[in-house]
C-alpha positions as CSV (number, residue, x, y, z in Angstrom):
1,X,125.5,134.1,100.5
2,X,125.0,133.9,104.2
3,X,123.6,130.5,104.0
4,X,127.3,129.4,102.9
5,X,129.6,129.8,106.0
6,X,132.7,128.1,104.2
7,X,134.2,130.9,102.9
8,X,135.8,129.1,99.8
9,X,132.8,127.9,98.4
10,X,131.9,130.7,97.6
11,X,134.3,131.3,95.0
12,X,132.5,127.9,93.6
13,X,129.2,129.2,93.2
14,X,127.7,129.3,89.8
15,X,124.7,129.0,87.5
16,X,122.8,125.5,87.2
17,X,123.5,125.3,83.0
18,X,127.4,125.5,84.1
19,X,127.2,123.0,87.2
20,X,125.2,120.6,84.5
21,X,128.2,120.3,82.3
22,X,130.3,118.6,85.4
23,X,128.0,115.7,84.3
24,X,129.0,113.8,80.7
25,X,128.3,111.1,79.0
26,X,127.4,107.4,80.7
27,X,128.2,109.1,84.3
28,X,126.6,107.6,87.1
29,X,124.4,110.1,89.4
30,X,123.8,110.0,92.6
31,X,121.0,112.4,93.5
32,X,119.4,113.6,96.8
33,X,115.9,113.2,97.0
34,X,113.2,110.8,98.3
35,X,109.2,110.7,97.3
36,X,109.3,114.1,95.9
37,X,111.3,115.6,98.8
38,X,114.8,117.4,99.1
39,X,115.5,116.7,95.1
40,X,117.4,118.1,92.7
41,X,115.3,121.3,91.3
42,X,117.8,123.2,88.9
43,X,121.0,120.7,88.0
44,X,119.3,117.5,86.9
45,X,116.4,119.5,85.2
46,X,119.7,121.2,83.1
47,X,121.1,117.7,82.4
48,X,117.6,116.5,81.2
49,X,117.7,119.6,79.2
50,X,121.1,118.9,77.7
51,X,119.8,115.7,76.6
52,X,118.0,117.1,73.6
53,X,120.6,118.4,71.9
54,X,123.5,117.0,72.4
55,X,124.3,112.7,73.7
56,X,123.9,112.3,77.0
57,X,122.5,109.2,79.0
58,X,123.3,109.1,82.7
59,X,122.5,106.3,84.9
60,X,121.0,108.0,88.0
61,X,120.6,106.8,91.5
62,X,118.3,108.7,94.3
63,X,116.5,108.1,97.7
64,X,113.5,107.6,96.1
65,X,111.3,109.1,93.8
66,X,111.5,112.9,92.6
67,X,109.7,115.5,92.3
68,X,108.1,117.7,89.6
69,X,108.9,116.4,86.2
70,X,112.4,115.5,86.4
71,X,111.7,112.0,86.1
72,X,109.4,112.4,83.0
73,X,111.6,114.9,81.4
74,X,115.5,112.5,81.7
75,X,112.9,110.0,80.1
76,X,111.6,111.8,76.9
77,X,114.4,113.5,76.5
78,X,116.0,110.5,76.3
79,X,119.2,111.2,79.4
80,X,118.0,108.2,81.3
81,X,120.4,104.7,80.9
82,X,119.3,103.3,84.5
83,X,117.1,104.4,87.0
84,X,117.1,103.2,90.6
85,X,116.0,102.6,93.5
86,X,112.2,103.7,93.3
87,X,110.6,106.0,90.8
88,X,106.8,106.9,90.9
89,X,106.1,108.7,87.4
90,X,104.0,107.7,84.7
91,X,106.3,108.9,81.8
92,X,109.3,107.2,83.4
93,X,107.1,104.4,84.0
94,X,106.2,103.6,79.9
95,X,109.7,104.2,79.4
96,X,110.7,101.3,81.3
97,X,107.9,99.1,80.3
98,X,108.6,99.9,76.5
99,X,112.4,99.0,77.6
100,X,113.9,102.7,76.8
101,X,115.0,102.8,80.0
102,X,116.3,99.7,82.4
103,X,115.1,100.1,86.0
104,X,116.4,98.1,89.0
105,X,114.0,98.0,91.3
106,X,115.4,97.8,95.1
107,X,114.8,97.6,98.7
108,X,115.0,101.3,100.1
109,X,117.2,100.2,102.8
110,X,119.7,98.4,100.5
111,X,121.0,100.7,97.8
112,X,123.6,102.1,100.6
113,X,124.7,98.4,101.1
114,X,125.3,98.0,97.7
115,X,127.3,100.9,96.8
116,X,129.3,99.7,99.9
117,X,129.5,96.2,98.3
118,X,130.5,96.9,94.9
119,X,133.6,99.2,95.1
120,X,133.2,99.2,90.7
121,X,129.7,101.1,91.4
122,X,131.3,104.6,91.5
123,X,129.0,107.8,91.8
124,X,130.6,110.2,89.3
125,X,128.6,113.2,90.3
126,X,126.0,113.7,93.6
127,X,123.9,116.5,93.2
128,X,122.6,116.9,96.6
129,X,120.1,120.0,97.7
130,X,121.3,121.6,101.1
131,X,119.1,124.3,103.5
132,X,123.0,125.5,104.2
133,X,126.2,124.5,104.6
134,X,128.2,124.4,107.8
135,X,131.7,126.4,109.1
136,X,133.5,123.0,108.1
137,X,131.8,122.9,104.3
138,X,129.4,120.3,105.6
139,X,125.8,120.2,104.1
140,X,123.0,120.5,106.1
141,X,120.0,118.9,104.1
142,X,116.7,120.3,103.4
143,X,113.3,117.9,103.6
144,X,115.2,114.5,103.0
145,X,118.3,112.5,103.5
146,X,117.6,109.3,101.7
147,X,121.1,107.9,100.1
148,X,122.4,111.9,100.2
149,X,125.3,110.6,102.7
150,X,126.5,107.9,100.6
151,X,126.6,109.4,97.4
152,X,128.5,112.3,99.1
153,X,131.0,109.2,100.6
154,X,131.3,107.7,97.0
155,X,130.9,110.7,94.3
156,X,134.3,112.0,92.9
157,X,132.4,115.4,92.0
158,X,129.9,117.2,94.5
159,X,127.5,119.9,93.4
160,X,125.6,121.5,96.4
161,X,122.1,123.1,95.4
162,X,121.7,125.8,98.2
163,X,117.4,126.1,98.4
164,X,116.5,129.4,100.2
165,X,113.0,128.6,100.1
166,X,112.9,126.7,103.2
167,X,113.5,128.0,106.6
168,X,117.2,127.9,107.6
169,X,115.6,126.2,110.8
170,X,115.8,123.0,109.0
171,X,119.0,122.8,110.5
172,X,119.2,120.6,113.6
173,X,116.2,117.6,112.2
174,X,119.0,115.7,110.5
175,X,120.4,112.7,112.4
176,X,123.5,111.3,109.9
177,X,125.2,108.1,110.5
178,X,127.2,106.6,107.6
179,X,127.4,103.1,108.4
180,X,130.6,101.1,108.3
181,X,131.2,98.4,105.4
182,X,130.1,94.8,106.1
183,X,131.3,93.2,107.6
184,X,132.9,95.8,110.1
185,X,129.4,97.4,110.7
186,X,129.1,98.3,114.3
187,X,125.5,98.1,116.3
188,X,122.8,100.5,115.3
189,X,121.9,102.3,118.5
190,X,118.8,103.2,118.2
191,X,116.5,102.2,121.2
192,X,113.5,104.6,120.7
193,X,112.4,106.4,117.7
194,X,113.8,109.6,119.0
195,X,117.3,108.5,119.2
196,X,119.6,110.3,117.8
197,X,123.0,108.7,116.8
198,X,125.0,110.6,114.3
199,X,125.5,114.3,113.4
200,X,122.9,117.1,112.0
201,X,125.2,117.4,108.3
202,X,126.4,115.4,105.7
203,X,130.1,115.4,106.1
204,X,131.9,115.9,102.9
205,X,135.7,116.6,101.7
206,X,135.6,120.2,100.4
207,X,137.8,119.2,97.4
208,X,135.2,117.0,96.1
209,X,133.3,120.2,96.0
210,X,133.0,121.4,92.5
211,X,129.6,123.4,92.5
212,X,127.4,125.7,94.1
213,X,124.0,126.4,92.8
214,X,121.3,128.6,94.5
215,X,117.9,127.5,93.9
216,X,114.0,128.8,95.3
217,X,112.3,126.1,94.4
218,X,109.8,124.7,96.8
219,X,109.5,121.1,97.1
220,X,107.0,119.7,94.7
221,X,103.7,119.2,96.6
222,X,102.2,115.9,97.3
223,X,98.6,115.1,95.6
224,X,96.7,113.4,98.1
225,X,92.9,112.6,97.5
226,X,90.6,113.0,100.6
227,X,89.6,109.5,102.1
228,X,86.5,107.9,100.9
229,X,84.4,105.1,101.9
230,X,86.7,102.4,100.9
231,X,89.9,103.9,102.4
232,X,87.8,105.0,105.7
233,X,86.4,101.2,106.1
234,X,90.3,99.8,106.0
235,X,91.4,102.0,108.3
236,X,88.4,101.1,110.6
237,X,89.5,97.3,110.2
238,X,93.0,98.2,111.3
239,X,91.7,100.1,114.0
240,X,89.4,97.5,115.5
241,X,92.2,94.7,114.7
242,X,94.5,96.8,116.8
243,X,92.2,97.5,120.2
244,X,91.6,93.7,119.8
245,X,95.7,93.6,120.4
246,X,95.2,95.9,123.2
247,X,92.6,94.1,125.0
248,X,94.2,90.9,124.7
249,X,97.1,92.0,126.0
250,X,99.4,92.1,123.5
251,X,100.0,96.0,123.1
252,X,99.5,99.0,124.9
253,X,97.5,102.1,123.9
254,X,100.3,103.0,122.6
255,X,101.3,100.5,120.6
256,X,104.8,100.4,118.7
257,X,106.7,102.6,116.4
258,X,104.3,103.1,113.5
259,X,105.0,102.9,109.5
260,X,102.9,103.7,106.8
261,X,103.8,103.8,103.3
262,X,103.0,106.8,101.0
263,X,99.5,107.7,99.2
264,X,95.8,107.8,99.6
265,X,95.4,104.6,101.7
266,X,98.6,104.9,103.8
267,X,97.4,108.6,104.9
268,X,93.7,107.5,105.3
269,X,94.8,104.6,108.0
270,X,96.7,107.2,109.8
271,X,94.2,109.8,109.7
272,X,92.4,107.2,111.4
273,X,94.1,107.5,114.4
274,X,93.3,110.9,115.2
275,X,90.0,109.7,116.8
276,X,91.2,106.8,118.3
277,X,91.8,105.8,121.6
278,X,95.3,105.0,121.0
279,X,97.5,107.7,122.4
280,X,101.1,108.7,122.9
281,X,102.2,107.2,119.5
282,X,105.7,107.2,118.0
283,X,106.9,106.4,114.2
284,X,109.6,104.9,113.1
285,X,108.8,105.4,109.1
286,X,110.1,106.5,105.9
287,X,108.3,109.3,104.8
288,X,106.2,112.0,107.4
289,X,102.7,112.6,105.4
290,X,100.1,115.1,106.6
291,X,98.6,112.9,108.3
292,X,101.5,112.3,110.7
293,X,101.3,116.5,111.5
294,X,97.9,116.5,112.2
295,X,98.8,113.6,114.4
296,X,101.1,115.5,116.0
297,X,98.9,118.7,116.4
298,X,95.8,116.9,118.1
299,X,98.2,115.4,120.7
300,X,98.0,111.6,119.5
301,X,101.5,111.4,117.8
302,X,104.8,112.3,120.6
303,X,107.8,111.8,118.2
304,X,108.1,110.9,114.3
305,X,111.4,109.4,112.8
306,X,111.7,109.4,109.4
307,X,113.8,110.2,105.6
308,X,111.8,112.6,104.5
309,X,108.7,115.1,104.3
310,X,106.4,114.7,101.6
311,X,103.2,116.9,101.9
312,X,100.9,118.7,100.7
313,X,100.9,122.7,99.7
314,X,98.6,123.9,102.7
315,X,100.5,121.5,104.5
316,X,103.6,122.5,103.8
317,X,102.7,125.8,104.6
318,X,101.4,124.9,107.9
319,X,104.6,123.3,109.1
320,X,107.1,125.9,107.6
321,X,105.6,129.2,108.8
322,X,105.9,127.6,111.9
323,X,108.6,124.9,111.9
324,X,110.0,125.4,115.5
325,X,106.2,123.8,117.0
326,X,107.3,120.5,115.3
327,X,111.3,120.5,115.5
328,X,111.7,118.8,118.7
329,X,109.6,115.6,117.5
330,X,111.0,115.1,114.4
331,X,114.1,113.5,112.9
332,X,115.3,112.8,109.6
333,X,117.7,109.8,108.7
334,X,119.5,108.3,106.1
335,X,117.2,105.4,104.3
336,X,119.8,102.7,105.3
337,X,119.3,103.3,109.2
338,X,115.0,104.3,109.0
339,X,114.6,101.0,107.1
340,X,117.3,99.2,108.5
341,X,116.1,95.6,109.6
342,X,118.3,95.6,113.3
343,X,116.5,98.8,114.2
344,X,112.7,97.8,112.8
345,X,113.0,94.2,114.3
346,X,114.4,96.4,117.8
347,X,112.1,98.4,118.0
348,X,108.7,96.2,116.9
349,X,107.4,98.5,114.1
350,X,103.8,98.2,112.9
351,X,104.3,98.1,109.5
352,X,101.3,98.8,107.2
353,X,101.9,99.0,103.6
354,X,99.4,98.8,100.4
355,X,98.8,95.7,97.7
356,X,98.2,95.9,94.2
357,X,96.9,92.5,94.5
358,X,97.4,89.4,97.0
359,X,96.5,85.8,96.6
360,X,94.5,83.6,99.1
361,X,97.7,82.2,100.8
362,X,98.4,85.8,101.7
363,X,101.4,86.3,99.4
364,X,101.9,90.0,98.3
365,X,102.2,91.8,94.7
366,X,103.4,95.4,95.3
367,X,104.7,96.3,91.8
368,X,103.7,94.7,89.0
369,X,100.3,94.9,87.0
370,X,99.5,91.8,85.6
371,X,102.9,90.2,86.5
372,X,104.8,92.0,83.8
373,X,104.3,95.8,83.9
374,X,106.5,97.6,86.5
375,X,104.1,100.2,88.6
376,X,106.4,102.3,90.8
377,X,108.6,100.0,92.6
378,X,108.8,97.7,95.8
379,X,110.0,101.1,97.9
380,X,110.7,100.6,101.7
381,X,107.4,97.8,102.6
382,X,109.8,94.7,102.3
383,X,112.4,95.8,104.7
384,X,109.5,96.5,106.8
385,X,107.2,93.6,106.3
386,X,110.2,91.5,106.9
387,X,111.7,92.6,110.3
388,X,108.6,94.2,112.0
389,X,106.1,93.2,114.8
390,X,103.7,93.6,112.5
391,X,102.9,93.2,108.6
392,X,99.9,95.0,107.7
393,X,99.1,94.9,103.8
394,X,95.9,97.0,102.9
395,X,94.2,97.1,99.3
396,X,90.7,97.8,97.9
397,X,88.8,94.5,97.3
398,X,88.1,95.2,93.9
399,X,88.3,98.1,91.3
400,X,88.0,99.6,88.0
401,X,83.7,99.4,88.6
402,X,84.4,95.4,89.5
403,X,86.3,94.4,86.5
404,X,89.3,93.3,88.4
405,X,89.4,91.9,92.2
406,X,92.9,92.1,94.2
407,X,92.6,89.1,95.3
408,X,93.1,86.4,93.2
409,X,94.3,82.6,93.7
410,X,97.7,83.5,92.8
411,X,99.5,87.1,92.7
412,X,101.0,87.7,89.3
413,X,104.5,88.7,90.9
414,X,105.9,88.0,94.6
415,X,107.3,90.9,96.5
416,X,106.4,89.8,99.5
417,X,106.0,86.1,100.3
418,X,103.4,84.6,102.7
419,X,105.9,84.5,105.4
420,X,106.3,88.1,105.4
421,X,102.8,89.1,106.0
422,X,100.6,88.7,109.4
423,X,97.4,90.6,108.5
424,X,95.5,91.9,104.9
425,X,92.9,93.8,104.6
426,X,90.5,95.4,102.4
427,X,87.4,97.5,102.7
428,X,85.5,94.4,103.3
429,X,87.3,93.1,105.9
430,X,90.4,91.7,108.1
431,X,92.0,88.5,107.4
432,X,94.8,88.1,111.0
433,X,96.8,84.9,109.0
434,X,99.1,84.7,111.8
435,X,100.4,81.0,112.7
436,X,97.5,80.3,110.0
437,X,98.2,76.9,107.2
438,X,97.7,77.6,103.8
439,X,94.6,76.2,103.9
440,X,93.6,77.6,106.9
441,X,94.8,81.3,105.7
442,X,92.8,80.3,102.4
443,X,89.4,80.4,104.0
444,X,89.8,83.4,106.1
445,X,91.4,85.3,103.5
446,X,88.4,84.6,100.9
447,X,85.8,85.1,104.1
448,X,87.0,88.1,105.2
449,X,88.9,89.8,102.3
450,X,87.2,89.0,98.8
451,X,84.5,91.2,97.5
452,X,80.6,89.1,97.4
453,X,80.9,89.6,93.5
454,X,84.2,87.5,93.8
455,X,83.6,85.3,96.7
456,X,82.1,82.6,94.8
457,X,84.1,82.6,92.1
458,X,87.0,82.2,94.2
459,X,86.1,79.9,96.7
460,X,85.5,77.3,94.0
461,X,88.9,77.6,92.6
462,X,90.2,76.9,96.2
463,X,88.0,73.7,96.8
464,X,88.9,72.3,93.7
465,X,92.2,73.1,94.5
466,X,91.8,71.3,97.5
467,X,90.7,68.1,96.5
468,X,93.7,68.0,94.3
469,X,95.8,67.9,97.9
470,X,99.1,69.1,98.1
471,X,100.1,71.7,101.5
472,X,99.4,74.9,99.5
473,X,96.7,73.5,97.3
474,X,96.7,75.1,93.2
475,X,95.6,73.8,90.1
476,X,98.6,75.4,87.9
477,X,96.7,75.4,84.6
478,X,94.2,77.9,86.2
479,X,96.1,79.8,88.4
480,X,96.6,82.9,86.3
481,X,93.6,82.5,85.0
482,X,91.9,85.3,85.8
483,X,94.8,87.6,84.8
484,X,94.2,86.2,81.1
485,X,90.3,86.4,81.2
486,X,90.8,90.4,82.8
487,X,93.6,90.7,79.4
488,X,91.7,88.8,77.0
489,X,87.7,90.2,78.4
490,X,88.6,93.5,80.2
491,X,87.3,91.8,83.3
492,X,87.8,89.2,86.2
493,X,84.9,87.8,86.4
494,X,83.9,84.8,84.7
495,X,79.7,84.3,83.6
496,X,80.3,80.3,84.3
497,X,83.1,78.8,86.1
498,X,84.4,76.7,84.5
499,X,85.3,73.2,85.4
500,X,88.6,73.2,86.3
501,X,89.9,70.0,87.9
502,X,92.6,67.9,86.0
C-alpha cells in the first residue's frame, strides 16, 4: 500500500472483476495507454471478459494502441461498439473491416481537441494505469501519458490501476499540461525538447475516484525484427540525404528534434544513426523505441521527448534495472502537446514516418490496403508531416516476392497529400520533391524510388499521362489499375502494357 500516499483511497481499493462492473452497458471509455505502453492490464481485460456472458458493448477511447490481447479479446468477445484513435491488432483489425466494430480513425494529436470540442462526448469511466499516486490523490503515470489527462478531466468515474512492476522511480519523467479549450488556449512553451512546462501527475478530483486496482503486469513487449538489407539501405538514403543538408548548409551535425514512427523501418533509420557523424541529437517524438536508448547509450542522442516507451523485453530490462542513467534525458507528455503542430513547426522536427504505398506525385497512403481495408490507423505521421522542417516517408519498393510495388500512379487512399511530403524513399533510392511540379516530382520519384521490375511499367503510364496534359497529368480510367490487376491476378505487374491513351 505504500505506493498510495492518499490515505482515503485506500479504503477504495478492490479487485479488478469488482472495478469492471463500474463500467455498463454503451459507456464510453477512456483508457490510458499508447502503442502497447502504460495500458490497462486487469480492468478492461475483466470488461472484455464480461462481454461473454452478459450485454456489454463499450465504445472505448485510448492514446493509442494496447497492449497484449486486449484489443483482440473486446473484439471477439464482442464489448467493442467504437474504437478510437489508433489500434494496431489483427483481430481488432477484421473486425472493423467485416464492420463488427466502427473505427474512427484520428490524428494522435487531435482526440484531446475533440473531447474539448464536443462537451456531448462524455468519458463515463477512465481506467488509467499509475506507478503511484501522490499526497494530494494525484496519479503519477507509468510508461505513457497519451490522452490519460483528459480522460481524467472528462470521466465522471476514475479507476486507478496501481502497477508495482515498474520502478517507483518513474516518478519525476512525466511533464503534464492540460491545455485550455479553444479558443482560450494559451502559448505552448516549449522552446527545446527538454522543456518542461506542466507538472509530474495527472491531477484528478478524488471524488471522481471510484477504484483502486493493484496490478504486476509488465508492459507487453514490443516485437521488433532486426534490420535487413532493405531497411539498412533506407536508412543509408536518409543518412546520405541528410549530410547533403549539412554540407550545404542547411543543418548542423546536429540537426533538429528527431521523429520516427513505430516498427521495423522507423527503428532501423534510427539505428542508423549510431554510426553516423551526426552528434548531439534531440527528439521531439511520440513513442521512445530501442533504438532511441541505444542512441542515448553510445553518446549520439542528449535528450528524448516523447508519450511513451514501447520496447522490447531485453530492452526493457536494460532501462528498468537501471532507470536513474536515463531519467534526466527523458520526458513523457500528453499526445496533444508531443504532436502538437505550434511546438513541431517551433521547433523544426524531422519527421520520418513509413508508406504503405505512395503515388508518383508524392502523395502518401498510410492506412489503407487497397484503398478499402483499414491497416492500423493514420497514428501521429500527419500532425508531423504537416508542421515539421521535414517530411520524410520511407517504404520498401516492392513486396510480397514482387507481386505488388508501393509506388503506383495513384495511392488507393490519401493520408497525406503531396503538399505534406518533402522527401520518399525506398530501398532503391531518394526522391528530395521539394519546390518540385508534378511533373517534375513524377520523374524523380519513378528514377529514384521505383523498383527496375516496375520502372518501366510505370514510366509509361506517366508519359501517356503526359501527353494527355493537364498540371498533374492521369489518365483516370487507368489509374487504379494496378490495384485491380494485383485483386484480380495476385500481382502488379502487367506481361504487356497495355495501350492506355483515350
Amino acid at each position: 500500500m505504500h505506493r498510495i500516499k492518499y490515505a482515503p483511497y485506500k479504503d477504495k481499493v478492490q479487485s479488478a472483476e469488482k472495478a469492471s462492473l463500474l463500467i455498463k452497458n454503451h459507456h464510453i471509455l477512456g483508457v490510458s495507454g499508447f502503442t502497447k505502453a502504460g495500458d490497462s492490464k486487469a480492468v478492461l481485460p475483466k470488461v472484455a471478459e464480461r462481454a461473454l456472458h452478459e450485454e456489454l458493448k463499450v465504445t472505448v477511447l485510448s492514446g493509442a494502441s494496447l497492449g497484449y490481447d486486449t484489443d483482440a479479446n473486446l473484439a471477439k468477445n464482442g464489448a467493442l461498439q467504437k474504437r478510437m484513435p489508433f489500434q494496431a491488432d489483427a483481430t481488432l483489425r477484421k473486425s472493423i473491416n467485416n464492420h463488427e466494430v466502427l473505427y474512427v480513425d484520428q490524428h494522435l494529436g487531435q482526440t484531446a481537441d475533440m473531447l474539448q470540442k464536443i462537451d456531448s462526448f462524455k468519458i463515463d469511466v477512465a481506467i488509467i494505469e499509475a506507478v503511484s499516486i501522490t499526497e494530494d490523490g494525484y496519479i503519477v503515470p507509468t510508461t505513457s501519458v497519451g490522452n490519460s489527462p483528459i480522460f481524467v478531466e472528462k470521466a465522471d468515474k476514475v479507476i486507478i490501476e496501481v502497477n508495482t512492476s515498474f520502478p517507483e522511480s518513474l516518478a519525476g519523467i512525466h511533464d503534464i499540461k492540460l491545455l485550455k479549450k479553444q479558443p482560450h488556449r494559451e502559448i505552448i512553451p516549449i522552446l527545446n525538447s527538454d522543456t518542461r512546462i506542466g507538472d509530474s501527475f495527472i491531477k484528478v478530483n478524488p471524488e471522481k475516484v471510484a477504484a483502486i486496482v493493484y496490478t504486476e503486469i509488465p508492459d507487453s513487449p514490443a516485437v521488433i525484427s532486426a534490420p535487413d538489407e532493405k531497411t539498412e539501405a533506407i536508412s543509408k538514403h536518409i543518412l546520405s540525404f541528410l549530410e547533403k543538408e549539412v554540407d550545404e548548409g542547411r543543418l548542423t551535425e546536429s540537426l533538429l528534434p528527431l521523429q520516427a514512427g513505430i516498427g521495423k523501418t522507423a527503428n532501423a533509420i534510427l539505428s542508423g544513426f549510431t554510426n553516423s557523424r551526426f552528434k548531439n541529437l534531440t527528439m521531439y517524438s511520440e513513442v521512445l523505441q530501442d533504438s532511441t536508448f541505444d542512441l542515448i547509450d553510445s553518446g549520439k542522442l542528449l535528450f528524448a521527448s516523447a508519450s511513451s516507451i514501447t520496447v522490447t523485453q531485453s530492452c526493457s530490462d536494460k532501462i528498468f534495472n537501471d532507470f536513474e542513467k536515463y531519467k534526466s534525458k527523458l520526458l513523457l507528455r500528453p499526445q496533444n502537446i508531443s504532436n502538437a503542430a505550434e511546438v513541431i513547426s517551433r521547433l523544426g522536427v524531422i519527421g520520418i514516418n513509413t508508406a504503405i504505398e505512395f503515388d508518383i506525385y508524392g502523395n502518401v497512403n498510410s492506412t489503407h490496403i487497397t484503398g478499402t481495408k483499414m491497416m492500423n490507423g493514420i497514428g501521429g505521421s500527419g500532425d508531423f508531416a504537416r508542421n515539421g522542417y521535414l517530411s520524410i516517408f520511407a517504404c520498401p519498393s516492392m513486396s510480397k516476392e514482387g507481386r505488388i510495388s508501393h509506388i503506383v500512379p495513384m495511392v488507393s487512399h490519401t493520408d497525406h497529400t503531396e503538399h505534406d511530403v518533402d522527401v520518399l524513399v525506398t530501398e532503391q533510392g531518394l526522391a528530395d520533391i521539394r519546390g518540385l511540379a508534378p511533373v517534375e516530382r513524377a520523374r524523380v520519384i519513378i528514377k529514384n524510388c521505383v523498383h527496375p521490375d516496375y520502372r518501366e511499367q510505370l514510366l509509361q503510364y506517366f508519359e501517356e499521362a503526359y501527353q494527355l496534359g493537364g498540371h498533374t497529368p492521369h489518365i483516370l480510367k487507368n489509374a487504379f489499375s494496378w490495384h485491380e490487376e494485383f485483386k484480380a491476378h495476385g500481382t502488379m505487374k502487367m506481361e504487356t502494357f497495355a495501350n492506355t491513351t483515350v
